[in-house]
N, C-alpha and C positions, 0 to 999 in steps of 0.2 A: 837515308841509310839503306832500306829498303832497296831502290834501283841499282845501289854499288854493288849489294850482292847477286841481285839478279845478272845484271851483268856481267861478274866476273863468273855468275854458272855459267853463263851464258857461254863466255870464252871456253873454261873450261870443257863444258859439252862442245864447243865447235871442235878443238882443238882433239880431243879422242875420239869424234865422232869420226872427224878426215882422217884422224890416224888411221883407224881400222880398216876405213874403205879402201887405204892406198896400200895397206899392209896385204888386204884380201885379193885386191888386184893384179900386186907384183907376184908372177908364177913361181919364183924361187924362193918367194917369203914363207907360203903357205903351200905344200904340197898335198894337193885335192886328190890325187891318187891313195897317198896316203891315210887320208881322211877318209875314202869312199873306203877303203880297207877297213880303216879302224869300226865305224860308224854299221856298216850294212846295209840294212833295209832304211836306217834312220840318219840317212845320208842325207835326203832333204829338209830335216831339220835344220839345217848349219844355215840354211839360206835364211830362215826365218830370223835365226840368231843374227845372221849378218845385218839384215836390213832392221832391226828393232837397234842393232848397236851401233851400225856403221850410218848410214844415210838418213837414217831416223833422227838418230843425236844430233847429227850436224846439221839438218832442217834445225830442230826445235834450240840447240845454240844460236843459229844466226837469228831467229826467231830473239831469243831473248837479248839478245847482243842488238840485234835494231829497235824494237821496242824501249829497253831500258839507256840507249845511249842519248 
């Protein structure tokens, strides 16, 4: 029972992890002009935010998606 859930986080975390990374990638999805406006001096925050939510998640999904299948 145990591995079914790990692997459907697994899915799960793959699955919003790529979202976010493709969301951050496409230039008309996400307007970094806009951001560096909103943001300021604390512009390069978003990067930290990006990589712990975007390429981070989808490591440790495919992580548990091979592991548990």
């Amino acid at each position: 029972m145990n591995t079914v859930i790990f692997f459907l986080a697994g899915l799960f975390f793959s699955f919003f992890g790529g979202a976010i990374t493709i969301v951050f990638w496409i230039p008309r999805l996400v307007n970094k002009q806009k951001l560096k406006d909103l943001l300021g001096p604390k512009y390069p925050l978003i990067h930290v935010v990006y990589i712990a939510n975007g390429p981070l998640l989808l490591f440790f999904g495919l992580f548990l998606v091979f592991r548990f299948h």
